[in-house]
C-alpha positions as CSV (number, residue, x, y, z in Angstrom):
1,X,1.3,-36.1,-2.6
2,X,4.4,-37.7,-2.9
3,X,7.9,-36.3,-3.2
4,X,8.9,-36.3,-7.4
5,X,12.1,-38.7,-7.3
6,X,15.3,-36.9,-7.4
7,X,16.9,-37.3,-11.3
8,X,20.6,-38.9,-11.3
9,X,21.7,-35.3,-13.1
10,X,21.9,-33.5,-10.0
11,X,24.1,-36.1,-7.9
12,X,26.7,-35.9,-11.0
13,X,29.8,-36.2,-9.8
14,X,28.8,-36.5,-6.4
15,X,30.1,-40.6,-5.7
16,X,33.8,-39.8,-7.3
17,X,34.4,-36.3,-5.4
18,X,33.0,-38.5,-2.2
19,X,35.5,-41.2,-3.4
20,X,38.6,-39.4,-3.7
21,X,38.5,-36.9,-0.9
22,X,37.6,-40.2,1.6
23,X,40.7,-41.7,-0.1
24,X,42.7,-38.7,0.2
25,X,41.4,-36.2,2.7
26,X,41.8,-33.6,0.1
27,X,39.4,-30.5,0.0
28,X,37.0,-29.9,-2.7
29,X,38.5,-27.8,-5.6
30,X,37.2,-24.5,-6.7
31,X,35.7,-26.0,-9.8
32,X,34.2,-28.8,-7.9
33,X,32.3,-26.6,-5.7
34,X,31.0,-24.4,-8.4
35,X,29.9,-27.2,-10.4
36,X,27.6,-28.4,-7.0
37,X,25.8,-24.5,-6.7
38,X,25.1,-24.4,-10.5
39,X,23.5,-28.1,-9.8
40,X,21.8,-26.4,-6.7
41,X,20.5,-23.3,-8.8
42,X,19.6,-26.3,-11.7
43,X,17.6,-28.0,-9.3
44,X,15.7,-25.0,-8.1
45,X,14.4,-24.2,-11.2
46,X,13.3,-27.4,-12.1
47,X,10.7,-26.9,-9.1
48,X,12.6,-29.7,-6.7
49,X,12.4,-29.2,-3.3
50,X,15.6,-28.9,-1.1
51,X,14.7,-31.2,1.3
52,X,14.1,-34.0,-1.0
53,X,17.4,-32.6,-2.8
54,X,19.9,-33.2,0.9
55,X,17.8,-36.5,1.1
56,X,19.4,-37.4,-1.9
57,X,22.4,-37.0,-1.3
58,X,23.0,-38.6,1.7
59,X,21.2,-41.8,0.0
60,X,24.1,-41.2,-2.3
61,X,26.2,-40.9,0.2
62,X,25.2,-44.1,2.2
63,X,25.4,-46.1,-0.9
64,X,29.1,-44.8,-2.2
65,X,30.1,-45.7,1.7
66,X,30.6,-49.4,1.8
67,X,33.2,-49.0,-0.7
68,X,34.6,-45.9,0.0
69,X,38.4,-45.9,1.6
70,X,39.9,-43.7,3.8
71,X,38.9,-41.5,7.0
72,X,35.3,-41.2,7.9
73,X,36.1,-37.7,9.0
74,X,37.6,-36.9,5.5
75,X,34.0,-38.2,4.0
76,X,31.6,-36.1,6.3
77,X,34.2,-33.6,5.6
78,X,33.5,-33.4,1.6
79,X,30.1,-34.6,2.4
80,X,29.9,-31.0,4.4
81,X,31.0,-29.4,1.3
82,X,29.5,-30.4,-1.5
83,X,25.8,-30.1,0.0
84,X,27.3,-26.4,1.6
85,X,27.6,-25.3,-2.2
86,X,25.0,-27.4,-3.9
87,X,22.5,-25.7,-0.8
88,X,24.0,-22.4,-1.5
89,X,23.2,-22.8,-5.2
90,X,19.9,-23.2,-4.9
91,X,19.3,-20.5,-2.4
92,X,20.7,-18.1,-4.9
93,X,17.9,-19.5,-7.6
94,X,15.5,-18.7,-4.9
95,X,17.0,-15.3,-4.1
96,X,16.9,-14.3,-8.0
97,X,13.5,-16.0,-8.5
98,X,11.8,-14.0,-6.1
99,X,13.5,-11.0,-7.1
100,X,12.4,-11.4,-10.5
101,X,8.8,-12.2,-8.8
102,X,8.8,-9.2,-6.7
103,X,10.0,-7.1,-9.9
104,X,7.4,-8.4,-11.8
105,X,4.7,-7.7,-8.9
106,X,5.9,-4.2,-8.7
107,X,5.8,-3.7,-12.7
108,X,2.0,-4.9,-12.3
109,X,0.9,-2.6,-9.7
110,X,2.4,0.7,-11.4
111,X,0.8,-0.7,-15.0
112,X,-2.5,-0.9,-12.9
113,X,-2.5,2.1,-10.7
114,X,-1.2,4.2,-13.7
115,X,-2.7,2.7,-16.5
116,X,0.0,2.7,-18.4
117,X,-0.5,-0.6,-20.0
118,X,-2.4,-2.4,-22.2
119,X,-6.0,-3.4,-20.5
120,X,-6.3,-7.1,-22.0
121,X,-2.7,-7.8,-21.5
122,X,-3.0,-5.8,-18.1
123,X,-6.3,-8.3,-17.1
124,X,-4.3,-11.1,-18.4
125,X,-1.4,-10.2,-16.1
126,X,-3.5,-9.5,-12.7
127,X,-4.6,-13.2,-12.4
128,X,-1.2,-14.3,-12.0
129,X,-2.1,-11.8,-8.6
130,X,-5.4,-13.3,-7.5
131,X,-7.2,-10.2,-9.4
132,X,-10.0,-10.6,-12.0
133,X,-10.3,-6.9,-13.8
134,X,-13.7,-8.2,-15.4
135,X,-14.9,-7.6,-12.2
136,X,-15.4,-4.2,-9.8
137,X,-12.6,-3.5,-8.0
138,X,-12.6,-1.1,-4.7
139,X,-9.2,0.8,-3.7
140,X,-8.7,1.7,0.0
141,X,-5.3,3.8,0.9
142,X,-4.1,4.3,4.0
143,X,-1.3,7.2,5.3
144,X,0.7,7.4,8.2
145,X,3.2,9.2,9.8
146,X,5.5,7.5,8.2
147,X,6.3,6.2,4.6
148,X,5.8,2.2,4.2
149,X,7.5,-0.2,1.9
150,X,6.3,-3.7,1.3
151,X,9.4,-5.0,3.8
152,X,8.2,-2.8,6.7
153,X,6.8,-4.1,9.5
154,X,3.1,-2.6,9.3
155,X,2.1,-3.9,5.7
156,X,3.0,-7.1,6.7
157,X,0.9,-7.3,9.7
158,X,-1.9,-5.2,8.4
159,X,-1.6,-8.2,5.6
160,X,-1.3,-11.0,8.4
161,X,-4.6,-9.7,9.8
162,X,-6.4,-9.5,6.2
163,X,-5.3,-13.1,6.0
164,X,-6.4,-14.8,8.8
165,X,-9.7,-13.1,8.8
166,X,-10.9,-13.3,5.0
167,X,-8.3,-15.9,3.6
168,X,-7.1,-15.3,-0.2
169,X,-10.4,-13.5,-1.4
170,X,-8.6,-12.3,-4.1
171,X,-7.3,-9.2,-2.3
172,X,-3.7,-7.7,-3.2
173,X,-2.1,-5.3,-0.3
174,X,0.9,-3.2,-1.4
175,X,2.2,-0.1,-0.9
176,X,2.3,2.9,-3.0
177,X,4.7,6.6,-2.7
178,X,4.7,5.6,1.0
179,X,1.3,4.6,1.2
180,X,-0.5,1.5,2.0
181,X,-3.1,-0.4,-0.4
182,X,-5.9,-2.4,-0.6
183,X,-7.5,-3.8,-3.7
184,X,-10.6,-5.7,-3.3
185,X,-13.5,-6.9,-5.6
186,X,-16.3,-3.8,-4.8
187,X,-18.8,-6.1,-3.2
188,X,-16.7,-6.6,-0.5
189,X,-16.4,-3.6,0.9
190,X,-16.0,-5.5,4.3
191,X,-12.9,-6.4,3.8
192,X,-11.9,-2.7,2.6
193,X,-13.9,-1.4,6.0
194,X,-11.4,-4.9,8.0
195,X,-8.3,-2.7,6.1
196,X,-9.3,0.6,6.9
197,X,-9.9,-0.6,10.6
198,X,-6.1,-2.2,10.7
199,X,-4.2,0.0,8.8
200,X,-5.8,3.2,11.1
201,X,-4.7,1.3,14.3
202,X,-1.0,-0.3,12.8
203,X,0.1,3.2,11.3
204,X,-0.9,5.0,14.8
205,X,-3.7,6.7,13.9
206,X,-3.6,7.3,10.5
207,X,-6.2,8.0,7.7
208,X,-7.8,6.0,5.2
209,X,-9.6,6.6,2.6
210,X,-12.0,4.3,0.3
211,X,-12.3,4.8,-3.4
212,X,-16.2,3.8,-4.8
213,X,-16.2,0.2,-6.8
214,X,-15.3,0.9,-10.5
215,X,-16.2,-1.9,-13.2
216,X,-13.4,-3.0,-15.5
217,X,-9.6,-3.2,-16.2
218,X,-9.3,0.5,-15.6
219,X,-11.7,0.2,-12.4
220,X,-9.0,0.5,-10.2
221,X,-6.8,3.0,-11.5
222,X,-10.0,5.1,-10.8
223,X,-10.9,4.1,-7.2
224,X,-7.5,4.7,-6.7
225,X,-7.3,8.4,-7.8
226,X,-10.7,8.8,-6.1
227,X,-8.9,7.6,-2.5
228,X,-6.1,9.6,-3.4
229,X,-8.5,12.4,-3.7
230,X,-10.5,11.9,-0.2
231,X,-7.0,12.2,1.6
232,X,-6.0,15.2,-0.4
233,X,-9.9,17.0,0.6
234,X,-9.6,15.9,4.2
235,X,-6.0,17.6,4.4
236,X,-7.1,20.7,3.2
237,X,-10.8,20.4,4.8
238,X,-9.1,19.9,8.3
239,X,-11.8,16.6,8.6
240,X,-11.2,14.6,11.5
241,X,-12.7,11.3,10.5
242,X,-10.2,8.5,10.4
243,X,-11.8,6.8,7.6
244,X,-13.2,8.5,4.4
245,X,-15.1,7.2,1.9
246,X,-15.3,8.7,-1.6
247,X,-19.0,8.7,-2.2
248,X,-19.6,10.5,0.8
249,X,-17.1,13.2,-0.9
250,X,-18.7,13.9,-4.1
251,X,-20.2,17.2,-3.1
252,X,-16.8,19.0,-3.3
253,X,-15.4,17.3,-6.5
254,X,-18.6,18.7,-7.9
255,X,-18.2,22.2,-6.5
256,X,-14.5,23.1,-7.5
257,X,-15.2,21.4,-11.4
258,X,-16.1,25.2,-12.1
259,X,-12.5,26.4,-10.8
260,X,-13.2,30.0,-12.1
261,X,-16.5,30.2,-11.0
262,X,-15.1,29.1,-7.2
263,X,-12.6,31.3,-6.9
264,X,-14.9,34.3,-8.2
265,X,-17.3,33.3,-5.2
266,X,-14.6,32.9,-3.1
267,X,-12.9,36.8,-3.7
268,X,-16.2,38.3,-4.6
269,X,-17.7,37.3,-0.6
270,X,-15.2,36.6,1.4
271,X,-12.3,39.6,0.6
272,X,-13.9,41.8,2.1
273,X,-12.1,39.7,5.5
274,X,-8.6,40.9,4.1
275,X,-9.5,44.4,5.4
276,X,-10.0,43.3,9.0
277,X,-7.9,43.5,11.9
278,X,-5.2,40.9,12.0
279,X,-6.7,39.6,8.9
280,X,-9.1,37.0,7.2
281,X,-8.0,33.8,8.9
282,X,-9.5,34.4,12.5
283,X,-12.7,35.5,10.7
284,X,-12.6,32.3,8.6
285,X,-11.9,30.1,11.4
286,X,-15.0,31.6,13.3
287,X,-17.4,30.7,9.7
288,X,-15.8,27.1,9.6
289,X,-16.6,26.3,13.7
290,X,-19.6,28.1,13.2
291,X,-20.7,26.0,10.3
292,X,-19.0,22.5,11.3
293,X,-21.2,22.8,14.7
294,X,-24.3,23.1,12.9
295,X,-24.7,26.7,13.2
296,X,-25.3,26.3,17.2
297,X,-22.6,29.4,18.7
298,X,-22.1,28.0,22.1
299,X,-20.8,24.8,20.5
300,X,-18.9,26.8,18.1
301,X,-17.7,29.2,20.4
302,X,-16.1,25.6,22.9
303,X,-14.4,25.1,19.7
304,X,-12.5,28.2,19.3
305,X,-11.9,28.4,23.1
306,X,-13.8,32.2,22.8
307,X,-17.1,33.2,24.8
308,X,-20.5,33.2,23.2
309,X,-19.9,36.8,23.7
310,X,-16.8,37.0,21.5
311,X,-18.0,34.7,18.7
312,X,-21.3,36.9,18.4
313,X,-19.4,39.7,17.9
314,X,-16.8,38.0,15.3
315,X,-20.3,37.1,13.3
316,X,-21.1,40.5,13.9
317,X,-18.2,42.1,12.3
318,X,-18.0,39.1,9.5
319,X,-22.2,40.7,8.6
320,X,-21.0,44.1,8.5
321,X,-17.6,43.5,6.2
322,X,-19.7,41.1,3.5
323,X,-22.8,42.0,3.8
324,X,-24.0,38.3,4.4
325,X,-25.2,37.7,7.9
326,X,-24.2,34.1,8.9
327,X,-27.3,33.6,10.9
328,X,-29.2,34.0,8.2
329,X,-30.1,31.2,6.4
330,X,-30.6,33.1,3.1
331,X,-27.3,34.3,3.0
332,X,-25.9,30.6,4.9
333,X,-25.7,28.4,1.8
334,X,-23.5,31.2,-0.1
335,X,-21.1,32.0,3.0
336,X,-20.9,28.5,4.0
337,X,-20.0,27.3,-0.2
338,X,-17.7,30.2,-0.6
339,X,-16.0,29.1,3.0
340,X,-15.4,25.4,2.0
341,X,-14.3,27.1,-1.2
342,X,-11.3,29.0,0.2
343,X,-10.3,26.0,1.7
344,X,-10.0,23.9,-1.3
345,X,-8.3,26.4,-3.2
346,X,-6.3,27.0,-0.1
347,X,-7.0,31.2,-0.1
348,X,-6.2,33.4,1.2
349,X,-2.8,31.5,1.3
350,X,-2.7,31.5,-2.5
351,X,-3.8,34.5,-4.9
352,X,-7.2,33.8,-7.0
C-alpha cells in the first residue's frame, strides 16, 4: 500500500527557518521550535507515519538547497533542529495516545470483570478489544509469588507465547489485583489449558485456575468470580494441583451454600477433638491424610511421617472422642463432609 503523500501544512515554515539560519548561522528560536513539535504532535494524530514525515523534510530540504546561502554546516545545523523538535512532537502524541489507549483498556477490563457498566454499551466497547460478549467467554487466572502488572516481564511473555501459538483468536491477557488473565471464547478451552500451562511455568510454579464458559455480556464477570473462587478453595483445601478448573469444584460451592447448616455439622462431630491432647489439629490432620489417600492407612500414615501403628491409634482415639469410626464407611461420608467443612470455614481457627 503506498505511503499517503505528506500535506504542505506540516513543512510550514520549514524552507524560511532553513533559509535564514543557512544565511545567518543563527539557532532556532524558542517559538520556532515549539511551533515544529505541535506540527510533530499534528501530524501524529492525523495517522501519518514518521518515516514518511523525516522523508519529507529532507525533500524539503534538498529542494530549498540550491538556493539557500551561507554555511552547509549552519543548514544541517537547523536541519538537526527542526526535525529534533518536530520528531519530539510527535513522539509526545504517541506517548499521550497510548496513554489514553492504555487508560481506556484498563477502564474496559474493570467495567467487565466488575460489571459495573452498561452490558450493550459494555459489548459495544469489548470489540474495540478483539471480544464479542454475544459469545461464551472462559476466564483462566493465574497467581504467583509475586504481584504482576501489565509492564512486568511475565505477562508479556506469557502473552508472546499465546501469540505465536494461537494468533489473535480474540483472546485479551491482562492482569488483575496482581493477578494474571486470560479471556477466551469458551470453546477454546485449549488456549485457556496453553495459558494455564505458561503462566504455571513463567510465575515459578504458580496456580491457575479456570472459570466454566458463561454465555453473554456478563459471562465473564462470572467465570471470573468462579476462578477467583477455585484459588480461594485450593488455599484453604491445601490442594496441590497446579491447575484447577471450576467445574471440577462444584461439590464444595454446593456444600457451604447452607453456611449454618455446615458449621452445625462441623461443631456438632468434630468438637469433640477440642478436648484432646494438644488439641484438634493433629487429629484433623490425621482425618484429611486419611481421607485424601483413599482411606488406605499405610499411605496415609507416609504422609504424616507416623507409623501405621501411630495413625491406627490417632483413628482410634478420633472413634472414641466422636463416636464415628473413620473406618467405617457408614459413619465416612459424615466425618469426611464435616472435615472438608472445617476447612472451608477455616475452624477450629475461627469460632462457629
Amino acid at each position: 500500500m503506498a505511503e499517503r503523500e505528506i500535506p504542505e501544512e506540516y513543512l510550514e515554515g520549514y524552507a524560511r527557518i532553513l533559509t535564514e539560519a543557512a544565511a545567518t548561522g543563527r539557532r532556532l528560536t524558542r517559538d520556532e521550535i515549539e511551533s515544529r513539535r505541535a506540527l510533530g504532535e499534528q501530524a501524529a494524530e492525523a495517522g501519518y507515519k514518521l518515516r514518511a514525515l523525516i522523508g519529507a523534510h529532507l525533500s524539503a530540504t534538498r529542494a530549498a538547497w540550491p538556493g539557500a546561502r551561507g554555511s552547509a554546516d549552519h543548514a544541517l545545523a537547523a536541519v538537526e533542529q527542526a526535525v529534533d523538535a518536530f520528531a519530539e512532537g510527535f513522539e509526545r502524541a504517541q506517548r499521550m495516545a497510548v496513554r489514553q489507549e492504555e487508560a481506556a483498556r484498563r477502564e474496559f477490563i474493570d467495567d467487565l470483570l466488575y460489571g459495573r457498566s452498561d452490558l450493550g454499551r459494555l459489548a459495544e466497547r469489548a470489540e474495540r478489544f478483539g471480544l464479542r460478549l454475544s459469545h461464551a467467554h472462559a476466564v483462566a487466572v493465574a497467581q504467583g509469588p509475586d504481584a504482576y502488572d501489565e509492564g512486568h516481564a511475565v505477562p508479556r511473555r506469557v502473552e508472546r507465547s499465546l501469540i505465536s501459538r494461537f494468533g489473535d483468536r480474540s483472546i485479551l491477557l491482562t492482569t488483575k489485583n496482581g493477578r494474571l488473565l486470560c479471556i477466551a471464547p469458551g470453546h477454546q478451552d485449549e488456549v485457556l489449558a496453553h495459558f494455564a500451562k505458561q503462566a504455571h511455568a513463567a510465575t515459578d510454579g504458580g496456580r491457575v485456575a479456570i472459570g466454566r464458559p458463561q454465555p453473554g455480556p456478563g459471562g465473564v464477570v462470572h467465570s471470573y468470580e468462579e476462578a477467583l473462587n477455585a484459588l480461594e478453595l485450593a488455599e484453604r483445601l491445601e490442594l496441590d494441583d497446579p491447575v484447577l478448573r471450576a467445574a471440577d469444584l462444584l461439590v464444595y460451592p454446593v456444600l457451604t451454600r447452607d453456611r449454618q447448616a455446615m458449621a452445625d455439622l462441623v461443631v456438632n462431630t468434630l468438637g469433640p477433638l477440642t478436648t484432646a491432647r494438644g488439641g484438634p489439629l493433629p487429629l484433623l490432620e490425621t482425618l484429611t491424610a486419611y481421607f485424601d489417600s483413599g482411606c488406605v492407612a499405610a499411605e496415609a500414615a507416609r504422609r504424616l511421617s507416623l507409623s501405621v501403628r501411630a495413625l491406627t491409634y490417632r483413628l482410634d482415639r478420633i472413634h472414641r472422642l466422636t463416636g464415628a469410626n473413620p473406618a467405617d464407611p457408614a459413619h465416612r461420608y459424615m466425618l469426611q463432609t464435616a472435615v472438608i467443612g472445617a476447612r472451608l470455614l477455616d475452624w477450629p481457627a475461627q469460632e462457629l
